[in-house]
N, C-alpha and C positions, 0 to 999 in steps of 0.2 A: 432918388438918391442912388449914387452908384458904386462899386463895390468899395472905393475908397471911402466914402463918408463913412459905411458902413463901417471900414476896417477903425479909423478914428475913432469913432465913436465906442466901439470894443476897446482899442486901447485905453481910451478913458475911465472905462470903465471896470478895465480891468486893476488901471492904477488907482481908484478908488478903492477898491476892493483890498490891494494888495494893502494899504494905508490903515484899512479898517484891521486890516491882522495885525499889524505891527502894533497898532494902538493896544490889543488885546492882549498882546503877547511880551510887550513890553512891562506892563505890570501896574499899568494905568486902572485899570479896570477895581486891583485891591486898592490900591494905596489912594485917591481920586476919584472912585466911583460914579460921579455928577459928571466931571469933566469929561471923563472918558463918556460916557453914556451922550451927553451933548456932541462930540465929534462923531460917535458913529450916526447917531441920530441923522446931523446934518450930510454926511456923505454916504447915506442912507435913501437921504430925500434925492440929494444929486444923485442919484444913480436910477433912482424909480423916474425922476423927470427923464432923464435921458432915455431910458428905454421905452417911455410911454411917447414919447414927441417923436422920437426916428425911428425903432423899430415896432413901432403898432400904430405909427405913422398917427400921430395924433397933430402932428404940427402942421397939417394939411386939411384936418376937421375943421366943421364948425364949432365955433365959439364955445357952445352951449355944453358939448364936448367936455371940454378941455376944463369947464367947473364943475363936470361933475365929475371928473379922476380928481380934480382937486380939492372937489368936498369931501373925496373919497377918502384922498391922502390924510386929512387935514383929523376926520374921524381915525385911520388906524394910526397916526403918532399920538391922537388925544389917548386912545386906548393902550397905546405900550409904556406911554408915560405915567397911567394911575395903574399900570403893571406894578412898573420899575418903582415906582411908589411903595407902594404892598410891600414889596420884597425887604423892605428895608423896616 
């Protein structure tokens, strides 16, 4: 990949990011809890895929790879969701 994919894929993921603050700081977070908690979640997961596939070059591995970042993923949302549970 070359410096442009590279640079896209930062911009993506910077616009994710930037989304994830607004969500927070919009006041989703008191008033919505679940909903808010569900969007960061999923642009969360978008952003850990992206960096995992192009810059740790995971989209180039094999297979076998690619399910265990994704048993990985799969175990730390199971664990921040009976976090986020707790909490309440």
């Amino acid at each position: 990949m070359d410096w442009k994919g590279y640079t896209v894929i930062y911009v993506v993921l910077f616009v994710f990011a930037t989304a994830q603050a607004v969500v927070e700081f919009a006041g989703l977070v008191e008033s919505a809890y679940w909903a808010a908690f569900g969007i960061i979640m999923v642009l969360s997961v978008i952003k850990a895929v992206g960096v995992a596939a192009y810059y740790q070059h995971l989209r180039w591995e094999p297979r076998a790879v690619t399910y265990l970042v994704v048993g990985g993923t799969v175990a730390a949302l199971a664990l921040t969701g009976a976090a986020a549970y707790s909490i309440l």
